[in-house]
C-alpha positions as CSV (number, residue, x, y, z in Angstrom):
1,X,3.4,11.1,20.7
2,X,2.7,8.8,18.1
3,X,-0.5,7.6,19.6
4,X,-2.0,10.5,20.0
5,X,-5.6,10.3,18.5
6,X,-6.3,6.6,19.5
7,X,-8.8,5.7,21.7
8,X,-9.0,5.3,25.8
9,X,-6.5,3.5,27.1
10,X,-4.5,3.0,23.7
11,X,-4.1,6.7,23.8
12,X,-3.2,7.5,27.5
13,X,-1.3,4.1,29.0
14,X,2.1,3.8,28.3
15,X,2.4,0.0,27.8
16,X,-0.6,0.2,25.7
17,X,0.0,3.1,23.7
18,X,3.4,1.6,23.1
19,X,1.7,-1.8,22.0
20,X,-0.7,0.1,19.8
21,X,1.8,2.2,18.4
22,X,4.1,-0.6,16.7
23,X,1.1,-2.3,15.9
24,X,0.4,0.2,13.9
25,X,3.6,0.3,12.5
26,X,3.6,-3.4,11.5
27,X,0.3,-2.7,9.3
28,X,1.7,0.0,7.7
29,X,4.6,-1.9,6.6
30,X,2.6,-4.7,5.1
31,X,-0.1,-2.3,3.4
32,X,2.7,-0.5,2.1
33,X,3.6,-3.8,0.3
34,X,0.1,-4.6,-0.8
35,X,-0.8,-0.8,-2.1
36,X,1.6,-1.9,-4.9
37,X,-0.6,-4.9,-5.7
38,X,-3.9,-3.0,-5.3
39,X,-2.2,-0.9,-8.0
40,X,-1.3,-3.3,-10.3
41,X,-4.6,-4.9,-9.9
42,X,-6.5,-2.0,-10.7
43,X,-4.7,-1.0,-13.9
44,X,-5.6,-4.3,-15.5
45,X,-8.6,-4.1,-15.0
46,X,-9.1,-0.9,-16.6
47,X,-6.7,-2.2,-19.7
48,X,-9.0,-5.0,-19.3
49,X,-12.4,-2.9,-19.5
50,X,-10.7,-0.8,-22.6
51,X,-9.7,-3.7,-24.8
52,X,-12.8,-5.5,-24.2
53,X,-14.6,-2.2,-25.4
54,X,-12.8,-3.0,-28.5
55,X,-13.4,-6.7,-29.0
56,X,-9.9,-8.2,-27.5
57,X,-9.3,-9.0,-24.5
58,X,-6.5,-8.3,-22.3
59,X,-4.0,-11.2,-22.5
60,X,-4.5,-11.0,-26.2
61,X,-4.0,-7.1,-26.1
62,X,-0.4,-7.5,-23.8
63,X,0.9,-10.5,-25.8
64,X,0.4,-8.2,-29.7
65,X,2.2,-5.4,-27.8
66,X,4.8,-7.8,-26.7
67,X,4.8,-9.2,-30.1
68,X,4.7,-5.9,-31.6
69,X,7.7,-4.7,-29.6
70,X,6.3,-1.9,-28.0
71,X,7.3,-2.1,-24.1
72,X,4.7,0.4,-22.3
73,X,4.2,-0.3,-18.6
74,X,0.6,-1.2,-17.3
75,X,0.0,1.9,-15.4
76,X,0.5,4.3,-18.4
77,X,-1.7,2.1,-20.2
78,X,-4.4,2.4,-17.6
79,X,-3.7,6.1,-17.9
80,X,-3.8,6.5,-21.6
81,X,-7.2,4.2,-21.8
82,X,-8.6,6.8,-19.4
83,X,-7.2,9.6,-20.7
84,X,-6.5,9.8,-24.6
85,X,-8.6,6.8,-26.4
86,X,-7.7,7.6,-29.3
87,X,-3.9,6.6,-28.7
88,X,-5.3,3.6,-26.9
89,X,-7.3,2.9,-30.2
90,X,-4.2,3.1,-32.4
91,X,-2.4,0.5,-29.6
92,X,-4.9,-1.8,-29.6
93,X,-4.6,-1.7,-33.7
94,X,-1.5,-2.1,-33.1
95,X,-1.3,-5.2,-30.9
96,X,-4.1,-6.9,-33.5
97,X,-2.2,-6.3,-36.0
98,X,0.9,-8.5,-34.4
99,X,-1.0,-11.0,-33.4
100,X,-1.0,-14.3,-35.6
101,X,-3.9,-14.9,-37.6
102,X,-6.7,-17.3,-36.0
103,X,-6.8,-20.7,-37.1
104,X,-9.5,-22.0,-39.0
């Protein structure tokens, strides 16, 4: 039943169909893992974009906030970069306003 759909023999053939079948099963295992990577990887790079809108870039951006105490997870970040800028202005403020002043 579960490989219904596939192709030719993959489909039809018990053996096959079996083989096809966990196959499948071991891929969606391991991409389950990775979506949460692809995730992470994506919000970044959208903090990433924002702050660099804004003349910081990212790694300074995350270490103010961590300096600045505020614990805010990376995908509401992403969300509130896309979504309200002007929040993700006043963070980015913020997180400059934490960090230690440049050396001369």
């Amino acid at each position: 039943r579960a490989a219904r759909g596939y192709w030719g023999g993959r489909g039809r053939l018990f053996k096959t169909a079996k083989e096809s079948v966990l196959k499948a099963m071991v891929h969606a295992y391991a991409h389950r893992k990775d979506r949460k990577h692809d995730f992470r990887r994506l919000w970044i790079t959208r903090i990433s974009a924002a702050t660099r809108a804004e003349g910081v870039s990212y790694s300074q951006f995350m270490h103010g906030l961590e300096l600045a105490g505020v614990t805010i997870n990376r995908k509401a970040l992403s969300n509130m970069a896309i979504e309200d800028p002007a929040a993700f202005k006043a963070l980015i403020a913020r997180a400059r306003e934490a960090l230690p002043a440049p050396a001369a």
